[in-house]
C-alpha positions in Angstrom: 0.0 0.0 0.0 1.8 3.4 -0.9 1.5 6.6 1.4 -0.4 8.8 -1.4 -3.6 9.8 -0.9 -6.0 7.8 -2.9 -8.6 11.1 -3.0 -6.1 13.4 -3.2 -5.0 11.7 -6.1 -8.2 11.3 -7.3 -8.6 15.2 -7.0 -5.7 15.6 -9.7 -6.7 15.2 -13.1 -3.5 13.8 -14.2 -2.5 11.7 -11.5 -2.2 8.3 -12.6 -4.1 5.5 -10.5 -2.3 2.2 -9.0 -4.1 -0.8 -9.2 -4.2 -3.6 -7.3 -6.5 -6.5 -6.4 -8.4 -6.4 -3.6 -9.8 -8.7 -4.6 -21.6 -39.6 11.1 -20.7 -40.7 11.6 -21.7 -43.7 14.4 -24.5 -42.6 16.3 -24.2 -46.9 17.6 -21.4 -47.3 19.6 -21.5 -48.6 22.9 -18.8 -47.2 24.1 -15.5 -6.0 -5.2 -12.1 -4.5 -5.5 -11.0 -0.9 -4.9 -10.0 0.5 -8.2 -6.0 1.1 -8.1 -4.6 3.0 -4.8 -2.5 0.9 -3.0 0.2 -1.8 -4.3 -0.7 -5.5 -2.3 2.4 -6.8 -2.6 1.6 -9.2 -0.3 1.4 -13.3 0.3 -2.3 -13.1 -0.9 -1.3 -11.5 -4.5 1.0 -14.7 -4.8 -2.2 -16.8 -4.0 -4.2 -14.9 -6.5 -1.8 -15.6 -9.4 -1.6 -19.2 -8.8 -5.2 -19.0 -8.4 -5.3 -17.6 -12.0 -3.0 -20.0 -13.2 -5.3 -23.1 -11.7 -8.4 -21.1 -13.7 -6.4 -21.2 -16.8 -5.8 -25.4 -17.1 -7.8 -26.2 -19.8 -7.6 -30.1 -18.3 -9.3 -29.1 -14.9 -13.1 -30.2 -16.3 -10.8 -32.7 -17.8 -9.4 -33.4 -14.4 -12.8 -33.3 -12.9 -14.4 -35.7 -15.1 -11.8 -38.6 -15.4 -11.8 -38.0 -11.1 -15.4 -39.1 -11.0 -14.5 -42.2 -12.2 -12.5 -43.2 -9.1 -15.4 -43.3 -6.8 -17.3 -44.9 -8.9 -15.3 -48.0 -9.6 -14.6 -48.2 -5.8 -18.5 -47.9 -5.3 -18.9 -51.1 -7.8 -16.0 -52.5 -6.4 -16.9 -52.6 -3.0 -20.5 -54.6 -3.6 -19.5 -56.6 -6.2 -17.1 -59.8 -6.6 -15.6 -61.3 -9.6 -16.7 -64.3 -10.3 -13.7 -66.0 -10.0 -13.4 -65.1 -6.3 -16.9 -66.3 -5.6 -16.8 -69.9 -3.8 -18.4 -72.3 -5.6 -22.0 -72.3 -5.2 -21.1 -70.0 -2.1 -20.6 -72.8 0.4 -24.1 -73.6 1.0 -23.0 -76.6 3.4 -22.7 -73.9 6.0 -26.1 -72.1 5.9 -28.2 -75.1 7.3 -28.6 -73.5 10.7 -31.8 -72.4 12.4 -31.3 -69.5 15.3 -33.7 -68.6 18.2 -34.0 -66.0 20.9 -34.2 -65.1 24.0 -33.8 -62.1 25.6 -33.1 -62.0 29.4 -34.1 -58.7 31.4 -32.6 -59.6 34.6 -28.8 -60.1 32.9 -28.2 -62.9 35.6 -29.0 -66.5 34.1 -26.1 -68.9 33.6 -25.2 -70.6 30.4 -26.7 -74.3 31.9 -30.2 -72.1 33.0 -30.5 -70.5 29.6 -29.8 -73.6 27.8 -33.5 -74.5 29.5 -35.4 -72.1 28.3 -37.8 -71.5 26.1 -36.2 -69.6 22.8 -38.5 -67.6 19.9 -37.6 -68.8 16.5 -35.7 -66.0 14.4 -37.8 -66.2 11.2 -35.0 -64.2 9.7 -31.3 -64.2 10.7 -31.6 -60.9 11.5 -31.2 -59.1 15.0 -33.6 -55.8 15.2 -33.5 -54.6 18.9 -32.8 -50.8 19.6 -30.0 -50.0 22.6 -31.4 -52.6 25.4 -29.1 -53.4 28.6 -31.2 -56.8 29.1 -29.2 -60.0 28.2 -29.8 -61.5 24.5 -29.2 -65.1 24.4 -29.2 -66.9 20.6 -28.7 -70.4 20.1 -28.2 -71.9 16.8 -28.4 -75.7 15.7 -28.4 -77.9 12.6 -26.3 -79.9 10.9 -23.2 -78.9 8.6 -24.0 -81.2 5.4 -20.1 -81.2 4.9 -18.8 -82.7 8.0 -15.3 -81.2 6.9 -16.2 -77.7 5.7 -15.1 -75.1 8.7 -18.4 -72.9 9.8 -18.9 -69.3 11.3 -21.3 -67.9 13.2 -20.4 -63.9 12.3 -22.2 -61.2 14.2 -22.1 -58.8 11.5 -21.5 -55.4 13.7 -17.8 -54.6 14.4 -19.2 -52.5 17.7 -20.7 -55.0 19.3 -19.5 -55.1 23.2 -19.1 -58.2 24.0 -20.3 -61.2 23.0 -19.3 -65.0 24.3 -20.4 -68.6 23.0 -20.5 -71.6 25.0 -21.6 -75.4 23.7 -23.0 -78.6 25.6 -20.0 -80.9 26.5 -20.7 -85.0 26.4 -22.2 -84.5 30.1 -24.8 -81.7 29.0 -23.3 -79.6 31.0 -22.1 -75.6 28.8 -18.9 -75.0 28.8 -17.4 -71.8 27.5 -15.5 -71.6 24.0 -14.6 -68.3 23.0 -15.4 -64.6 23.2 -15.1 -61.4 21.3 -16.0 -57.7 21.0 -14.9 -54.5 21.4 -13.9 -53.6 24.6 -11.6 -56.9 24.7 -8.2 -56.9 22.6 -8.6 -58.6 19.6 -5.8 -61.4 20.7 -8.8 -62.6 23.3 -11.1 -63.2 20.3 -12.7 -66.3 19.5 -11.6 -65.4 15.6 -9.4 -62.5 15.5 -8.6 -62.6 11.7 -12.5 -61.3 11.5 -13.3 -57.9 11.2 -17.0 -59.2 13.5 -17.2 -61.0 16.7 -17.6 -64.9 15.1 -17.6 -68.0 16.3 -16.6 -71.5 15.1 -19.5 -74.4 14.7 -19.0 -77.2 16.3 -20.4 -79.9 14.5 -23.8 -81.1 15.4 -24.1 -79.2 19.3 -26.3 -76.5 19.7 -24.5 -73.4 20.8 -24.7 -70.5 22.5 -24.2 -67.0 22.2 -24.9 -64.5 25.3 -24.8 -60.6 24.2 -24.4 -57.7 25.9 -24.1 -54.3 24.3 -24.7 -51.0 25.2 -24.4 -50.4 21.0 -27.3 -50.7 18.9 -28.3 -54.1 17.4 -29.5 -54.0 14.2 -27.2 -56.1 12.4 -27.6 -59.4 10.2 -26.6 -62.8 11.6 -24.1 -64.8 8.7 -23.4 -68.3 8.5 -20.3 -68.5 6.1 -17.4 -70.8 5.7 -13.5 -70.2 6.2 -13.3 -69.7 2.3 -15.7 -67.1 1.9 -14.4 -65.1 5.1 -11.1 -65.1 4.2 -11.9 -64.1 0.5 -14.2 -61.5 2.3 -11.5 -60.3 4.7 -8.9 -60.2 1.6 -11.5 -57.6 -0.4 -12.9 -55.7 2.6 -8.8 -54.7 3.4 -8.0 -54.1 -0.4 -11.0 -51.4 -0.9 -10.3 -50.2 3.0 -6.3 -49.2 1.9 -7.7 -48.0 -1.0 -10.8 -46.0 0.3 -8.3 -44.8 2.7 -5.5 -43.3 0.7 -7.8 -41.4 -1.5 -9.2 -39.8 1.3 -5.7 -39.1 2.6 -4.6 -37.7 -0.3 -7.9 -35.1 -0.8 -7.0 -34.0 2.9 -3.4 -33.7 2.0 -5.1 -31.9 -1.1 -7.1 -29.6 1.5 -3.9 -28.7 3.6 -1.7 -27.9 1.1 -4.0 -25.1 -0.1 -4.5 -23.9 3.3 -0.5 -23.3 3.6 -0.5 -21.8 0.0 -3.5 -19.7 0.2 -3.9 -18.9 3.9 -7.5 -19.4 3.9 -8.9 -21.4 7.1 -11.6 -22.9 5.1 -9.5 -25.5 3.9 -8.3 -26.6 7.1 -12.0 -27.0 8.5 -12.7 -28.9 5.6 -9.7 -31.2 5.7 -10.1 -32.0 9.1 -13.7 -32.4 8.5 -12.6 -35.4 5.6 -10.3 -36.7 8.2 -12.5 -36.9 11.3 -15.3 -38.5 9.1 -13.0 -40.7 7.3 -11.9 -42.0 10.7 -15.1 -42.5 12.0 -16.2 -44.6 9.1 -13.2 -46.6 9.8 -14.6 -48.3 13.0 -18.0 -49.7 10.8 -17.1 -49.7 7.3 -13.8 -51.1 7.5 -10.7 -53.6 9.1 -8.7 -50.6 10.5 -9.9 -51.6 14.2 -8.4 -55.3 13.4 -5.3 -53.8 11.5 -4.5 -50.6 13.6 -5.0 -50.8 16.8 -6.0 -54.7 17.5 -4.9 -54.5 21.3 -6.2 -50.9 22.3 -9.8 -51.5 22.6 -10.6 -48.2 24.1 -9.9 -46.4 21.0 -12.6 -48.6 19.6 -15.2 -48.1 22.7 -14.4 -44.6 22.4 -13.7 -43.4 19.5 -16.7 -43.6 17.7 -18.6 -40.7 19.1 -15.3 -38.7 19.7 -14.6 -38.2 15.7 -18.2 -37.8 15.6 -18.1 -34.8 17.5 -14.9 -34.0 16.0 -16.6 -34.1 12.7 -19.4 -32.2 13.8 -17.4 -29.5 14.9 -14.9 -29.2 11.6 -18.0 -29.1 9.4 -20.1 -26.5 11.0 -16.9 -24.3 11.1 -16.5 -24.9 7.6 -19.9 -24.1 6.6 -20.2 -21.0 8.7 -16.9 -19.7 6.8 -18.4 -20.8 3.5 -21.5 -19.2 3.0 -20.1 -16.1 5.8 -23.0 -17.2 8.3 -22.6 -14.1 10.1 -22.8 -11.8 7.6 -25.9 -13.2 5.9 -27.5 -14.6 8.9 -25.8 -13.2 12.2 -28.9 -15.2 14.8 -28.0 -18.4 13.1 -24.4 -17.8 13.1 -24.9 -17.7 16.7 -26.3 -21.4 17.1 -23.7 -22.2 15.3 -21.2 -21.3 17.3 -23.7 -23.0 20.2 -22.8 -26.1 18.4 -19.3 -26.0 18.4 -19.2 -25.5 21.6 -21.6 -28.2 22.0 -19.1 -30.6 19.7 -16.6 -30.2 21.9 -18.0 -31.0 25.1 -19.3 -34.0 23.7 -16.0 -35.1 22.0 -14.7 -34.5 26.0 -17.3 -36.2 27.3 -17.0 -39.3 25.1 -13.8 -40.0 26.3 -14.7 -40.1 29.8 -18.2 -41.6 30.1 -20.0 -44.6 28.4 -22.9 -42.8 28.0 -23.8 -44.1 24.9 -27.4 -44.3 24.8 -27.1 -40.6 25.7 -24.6 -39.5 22.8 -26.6 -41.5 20.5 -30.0 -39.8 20.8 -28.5 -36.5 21.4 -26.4 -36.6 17.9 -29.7 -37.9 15.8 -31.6 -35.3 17.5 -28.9 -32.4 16.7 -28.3 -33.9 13.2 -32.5 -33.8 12.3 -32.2 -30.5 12.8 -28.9 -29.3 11.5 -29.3 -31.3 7.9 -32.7 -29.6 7.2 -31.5 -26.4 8.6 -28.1 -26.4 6.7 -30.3 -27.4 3.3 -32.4 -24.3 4.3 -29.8 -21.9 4.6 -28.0 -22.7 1.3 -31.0 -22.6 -0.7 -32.0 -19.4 0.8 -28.8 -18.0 0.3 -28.9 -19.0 -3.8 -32.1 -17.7 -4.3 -30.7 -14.8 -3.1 -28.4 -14.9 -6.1 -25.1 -17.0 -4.5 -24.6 -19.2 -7.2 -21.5 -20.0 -6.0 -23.0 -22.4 -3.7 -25.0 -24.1 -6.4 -22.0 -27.0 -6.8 -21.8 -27.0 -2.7 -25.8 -27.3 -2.3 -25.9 -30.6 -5.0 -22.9 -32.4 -3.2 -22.9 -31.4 0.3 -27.3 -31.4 0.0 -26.4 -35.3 -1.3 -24.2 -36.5 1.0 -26.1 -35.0 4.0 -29.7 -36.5 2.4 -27.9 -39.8 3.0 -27.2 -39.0 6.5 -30.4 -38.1 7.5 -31.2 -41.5 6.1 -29.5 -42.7 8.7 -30.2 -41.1 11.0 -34.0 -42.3 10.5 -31.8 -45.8 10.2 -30.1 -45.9 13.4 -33.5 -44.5 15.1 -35.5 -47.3 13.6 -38.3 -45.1 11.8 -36.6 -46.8 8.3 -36.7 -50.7 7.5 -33.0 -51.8 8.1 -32.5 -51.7 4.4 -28.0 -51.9 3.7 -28.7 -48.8 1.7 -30.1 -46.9 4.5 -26.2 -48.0 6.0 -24.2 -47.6 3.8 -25.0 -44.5 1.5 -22.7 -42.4 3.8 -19.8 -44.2 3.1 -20.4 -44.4 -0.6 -21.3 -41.0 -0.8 -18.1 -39.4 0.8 -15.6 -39.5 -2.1 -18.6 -37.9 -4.9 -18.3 -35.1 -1.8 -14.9 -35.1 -1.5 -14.0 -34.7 -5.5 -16.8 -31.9 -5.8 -15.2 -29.8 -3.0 -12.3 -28.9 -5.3 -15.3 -27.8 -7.9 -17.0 -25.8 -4.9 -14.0 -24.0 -3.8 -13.0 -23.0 -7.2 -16.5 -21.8 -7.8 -16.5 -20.0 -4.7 -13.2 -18.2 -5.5 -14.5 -17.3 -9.2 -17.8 -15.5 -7.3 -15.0 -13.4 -4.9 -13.2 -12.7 -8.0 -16.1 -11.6 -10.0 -17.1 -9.0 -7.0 -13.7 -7.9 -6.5 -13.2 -6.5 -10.3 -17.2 -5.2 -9.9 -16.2 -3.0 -7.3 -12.7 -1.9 -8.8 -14.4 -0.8 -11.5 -17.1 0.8 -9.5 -14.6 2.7 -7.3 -12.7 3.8 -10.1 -15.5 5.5 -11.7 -16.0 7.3 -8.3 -12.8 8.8 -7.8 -12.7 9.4 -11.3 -16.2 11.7 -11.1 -14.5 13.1 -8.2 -11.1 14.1 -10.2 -13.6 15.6 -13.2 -15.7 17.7 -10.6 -12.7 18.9 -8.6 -9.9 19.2 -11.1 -11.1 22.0 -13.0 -12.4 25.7 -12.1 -15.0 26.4 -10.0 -17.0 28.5 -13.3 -15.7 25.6 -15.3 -17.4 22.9 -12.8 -20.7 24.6 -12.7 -20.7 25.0 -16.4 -20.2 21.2 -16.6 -22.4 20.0 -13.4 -25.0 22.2 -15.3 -24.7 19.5 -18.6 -24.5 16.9 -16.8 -27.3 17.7 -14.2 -29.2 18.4 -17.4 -29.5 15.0 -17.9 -32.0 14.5 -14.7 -34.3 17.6 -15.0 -37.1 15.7 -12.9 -34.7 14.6 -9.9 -34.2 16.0 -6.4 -30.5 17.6 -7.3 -31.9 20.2 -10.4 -29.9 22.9 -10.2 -27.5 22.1 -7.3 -23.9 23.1 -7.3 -23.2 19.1 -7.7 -19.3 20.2 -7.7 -19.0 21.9 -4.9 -20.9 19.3 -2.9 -18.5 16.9 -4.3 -15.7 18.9 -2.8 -17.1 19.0 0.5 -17.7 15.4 0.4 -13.7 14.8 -0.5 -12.7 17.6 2.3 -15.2 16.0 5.2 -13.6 12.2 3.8 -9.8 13.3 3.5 -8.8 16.2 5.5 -11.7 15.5 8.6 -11.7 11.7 8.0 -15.2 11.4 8.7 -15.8 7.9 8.2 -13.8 7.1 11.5 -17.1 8.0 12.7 -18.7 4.3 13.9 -22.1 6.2 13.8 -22.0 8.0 10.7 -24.9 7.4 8.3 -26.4 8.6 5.0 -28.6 10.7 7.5 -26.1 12.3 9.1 -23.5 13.4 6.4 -26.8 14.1 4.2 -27.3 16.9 7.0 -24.1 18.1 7.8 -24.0 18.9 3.8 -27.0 20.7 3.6 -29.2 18.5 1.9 -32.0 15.5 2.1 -31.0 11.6 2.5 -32.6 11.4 -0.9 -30.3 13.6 -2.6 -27.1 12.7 -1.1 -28.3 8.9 -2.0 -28.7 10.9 -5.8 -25.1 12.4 -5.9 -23.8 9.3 -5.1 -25.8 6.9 -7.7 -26.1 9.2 -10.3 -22.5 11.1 -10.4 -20.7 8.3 -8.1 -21.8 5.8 -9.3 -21.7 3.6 -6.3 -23.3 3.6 -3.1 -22.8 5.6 0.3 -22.0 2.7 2.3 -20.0 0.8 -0.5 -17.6 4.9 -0.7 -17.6 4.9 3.4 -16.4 1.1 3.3 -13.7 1.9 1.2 -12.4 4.8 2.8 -12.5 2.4 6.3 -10.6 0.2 4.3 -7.8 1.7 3.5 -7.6 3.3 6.8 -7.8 -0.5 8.5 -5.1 -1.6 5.6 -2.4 0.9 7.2 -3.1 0.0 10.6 -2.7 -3.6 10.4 0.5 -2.9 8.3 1.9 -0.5 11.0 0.4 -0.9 14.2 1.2 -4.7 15.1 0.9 -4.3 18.2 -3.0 -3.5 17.5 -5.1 -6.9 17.3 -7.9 -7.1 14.8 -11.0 -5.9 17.0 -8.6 -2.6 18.0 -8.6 -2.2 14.4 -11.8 -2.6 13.2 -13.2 -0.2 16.2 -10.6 2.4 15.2 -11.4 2.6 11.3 -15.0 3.0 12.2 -16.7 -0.4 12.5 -18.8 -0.8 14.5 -18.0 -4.7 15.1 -15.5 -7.1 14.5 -18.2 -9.7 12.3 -19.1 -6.4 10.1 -15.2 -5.4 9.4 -14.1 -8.3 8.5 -17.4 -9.1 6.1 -16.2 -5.6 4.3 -12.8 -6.3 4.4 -12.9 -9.6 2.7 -15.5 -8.1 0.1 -13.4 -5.3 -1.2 -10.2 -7.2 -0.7 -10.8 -11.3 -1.1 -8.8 -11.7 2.4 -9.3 -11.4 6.1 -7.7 -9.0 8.0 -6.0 -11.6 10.1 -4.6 -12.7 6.8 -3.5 -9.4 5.4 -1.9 -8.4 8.4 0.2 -12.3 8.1 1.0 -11.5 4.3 2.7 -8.4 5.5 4.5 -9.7 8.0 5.8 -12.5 6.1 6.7 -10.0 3.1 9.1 -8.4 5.8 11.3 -11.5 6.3 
């Protein structure tokens, strides 16, 4: 920024103007720019240029397009097999196995005293219960037709608590064979090389399986043999490593454009990828068997921490996105309600097994948030944002799905695997469009940045055309020009002098310092009506009032935070005029592209 008056300049006919641009989750574990007066030579420029230079690729829709592709084949990949890996006629000697049920409320019968009671037929192998704290007894019985084929019983939900199987012995008496689940470390399971809590069948006794879970059960009960585990266990860690480094590499995407451009919004965003990716890890994948096999409270606790992790990295992302306090400064406050809210609860999830509690409290906050989030974007491009249109589709998507299940983990939907597993399919489509959003969002600050350079320019230069000549000369021309508007409220004004007062009262008096200065106010210090002050600055101007006092707070912030570093922001924004921290950094970015945090960074960094 140079030291030369930008009025003062503009009050010289032949000065020549400077430009410069301003330019879930688990809810079911247990456990415009300023025409040309100062030179930016700052970190932000640099950003801007490679900025242009990613606009000019003619490969990124290219890029886009062929990127699409990746999700895709590991969507088809991950709920389909090859034939060739398919065992033959899918080992049907195992699934010749009734199960029944019987749910005990008091938790206290013994294996030999549950064997004796009377057990509901499962008409499908299917366990739909809700959160319950009773005891859930299931014995299974039939006969292998294979005698030598190896059997599982596989409790299809990796977040299961604990569950343990017993079997009659040649005396009729149970005896125990094996547990698994997550709070024990996975060298005390039954069958550690499976992602589930299973059990092996053991030939033609009945056994059985006592649960007790402070998770959800709604999962599926499998029958499957050693083959088709194994081949299961080989695909479900192939598409895991690979779901898992593509999602690394788009945060690694998101982080190195946070350290490039200096914008925050990429680092809510990649830790929003991370936290959910993580979270997905402990349902959707064998990163609990592979990772941390031996360190169960990560898996007991986890689950609802990344949650809330993820809750709080996307509402921070979302706020700085659309500018939630500028547009809607009561919402903006619930949101900040709920990131203080995420991290309580990703606190309290590490010290508490309330997780009934977190479960119900998370749907409850996500029915409302996902409609309200939906609401608020389509609001916002109605009123004309467009550059939330790519954002809405993807983010709109992804969040549908959630709500899905949501209605899934709460039981209103049948337990349908789409219901389940939409999220996790969804999450790279969202992940690819981001880079689409972001650029869009960029091009819409661009395109108001060069609106308003242009619009300022045209400003200063009416100013330099009323002021730059005689005072006879000026009234001469304000007399043509004011001929064009015969029927409005500024016939026959001196429109030059006016102008004059307006640069002496902005320059020499720097009355926009004033935090209470209005279009009223000046309007009556000059001499004349709102109405026609409004006029002089439409019609000769050609801007607004508050767009001319903006600027001139502006540049008066811009050479404060370049040479009063000892001044923090809110000192800053108070002393240029503003009344409030939200409302100078909403005109700061809008004239300039940045924050002022970030301005203030670029300069220091240009220093060193």
């Amino acid at each position: 920024m140079t030291d030369e008056n930008p009025i003062g300049a503009a009050m010289d006919r032949n000065s020549q103007l400077n430009r410069f641009p301003i330019n879930i989750f688990d809810h079911t574990s247990h456990n415009g720019n300023i025409s040309g007066h100062f030179n930016l030579n700052t970190g932000y420029y640099q950003s801007i240029l490679f900025l242009n230079n990613l606009k000019q690729m003619r490969n990124i829709s290219y890029f886009l397009r062929v990127s699409i592709l990746f999700p895709i084949i590991l969507i088809f990949g991950c709920n389909s097999q090859p034939q060739s890996q398919r065992p033959e006629d899918s080992d049907d000697s195992c699934k010749k196995y009734n199960f029944q049920i019987w749910i005990d409320p008091s938790g206290k019968t013994a294996p030999d005293e549950a064997f004796k009671q009377t057990f509901e037929r499962l008409n499908r192998q299917f366990l739909d219960l809700d959160f319950t704290y009773a005891t859930v007894w299931l014995k299974a019985s039939g006969k292998p037709e294979n005698p030598g084929q190896r059997c599982y019983i596989v409790l299809e939900w990796p977040t299961l608590t604990k569950a343990e199987f017993f079997a009659l012995d040649e005396f009729g008496r149970s005896g125990f064979r094996g547990q698994a689940g997550a709070i024990l470390p996975r060298s005390q399971w039954a069958i550690p090389w499976i992602d589930y809590p299973s059990f092996p069948i053991l030939g033609e006794k009945e056994i059985l399986i006592r649960i007790n879970t402070w998770s959800l059960m709604r999962f599926p009960i499998a029958i499957r043999s050693e083959t088709e585990m194994r081949e299961q266990m080989d695909r479900r860690v192939f598409y895991t490593s690979l779901y898992a480094g593509f999602m690394a590499a788009v945060c690694l995407f998101a982080l190195f454009f946070f350290f490039v451009l200096r914008d925050q919004i990429y680092l809510f965003y990649g830790g929003y990828l991370f936290s959910v990716s993580i979270n997905f890890s402990f349902l959707y994948s064998s990163a609990p068997r592979i990772l941390w096999p031996e360190f169960p409270f990560w898996q007991t606790h986890g689950l609802f921490f990344t949650q809330a992790i993820a809750l709080y990295f996307a509402v921070a992302f979302f706020r700085e996105f659309v500018d939630l306090r500028m547009h809607f400064p009561k919402l903006d406050k619930i949101a900040i309600g709920l990131l203080v809210f995420a991290i309580a609860s990703a606190f309290g999830s590490f010290i508490s097994n309330w997780n009934v509690f977190f479960s119900r409290i998370f749907s409850v906050v996500y029915l409302f948030w996902i409609p309200g989030l939906l609401a608020i974007t389509v609001r916002l491009l109605l009123n004309n944002q467009k550059h939330l249109l790519i954002f809405a589709i993807t983010w709109g998507t992804f969040y549908s799905a959630a709500f899905l299940y949501i209605l899934w983990v709460t039981r209103v939907v049948p337990p349908f695997p789409f219901f389940f597993y939409a999220l996790v399919w969804l999450l790279p489509f969202e992940a690819i469009f981001f880079a689409a959003s972001i650029y869009q969002r960029y091009r819409s600050i661009d395109s108001t940045r060069k609106r308003l350079e242009l619009e300022m320019k045209a400003a200063l230069d009416r100013l330099a055309e009323f002021s730059a000549i005689s005072s006879q000369t000026s009234n001469d021309s304000s007399k043509k020009e004011i001929g064009k508007y015969r029927r409005s409220k500024i016939h026959n004004m001196n429109v030059a002098e006016i102008l004059r007062n307006i640069e002496r009262l902005f320059v020499a008096e720097m009355i926009y310092l004033d935090e209470d200065l209005s279009l009223s106010s000046l309007s009556q210090r000059l001499g004349l009506t709102p109405h026609q002050l409004s006029e002089i600055c439409n019609t000769h101007l050609k801007t607004t009032f508050p767009r001319l006092l903006s600027y001139y707070r502006i540049q008066h912030a811009m050479t404060l935070l370049k040479n009063s570093r000892d001044w923090n922001i809110l000192q800053v924004g108070y002393e240029s005029g503003f009344k409030s921290k939200a409302a100078f950094n909403s005109d700061f970015k809008r004239f300039t592209g940045i924050t002022p945090k970030q301005f203030r960074q670029s300069q220091f960094d240009d220093t060193f």
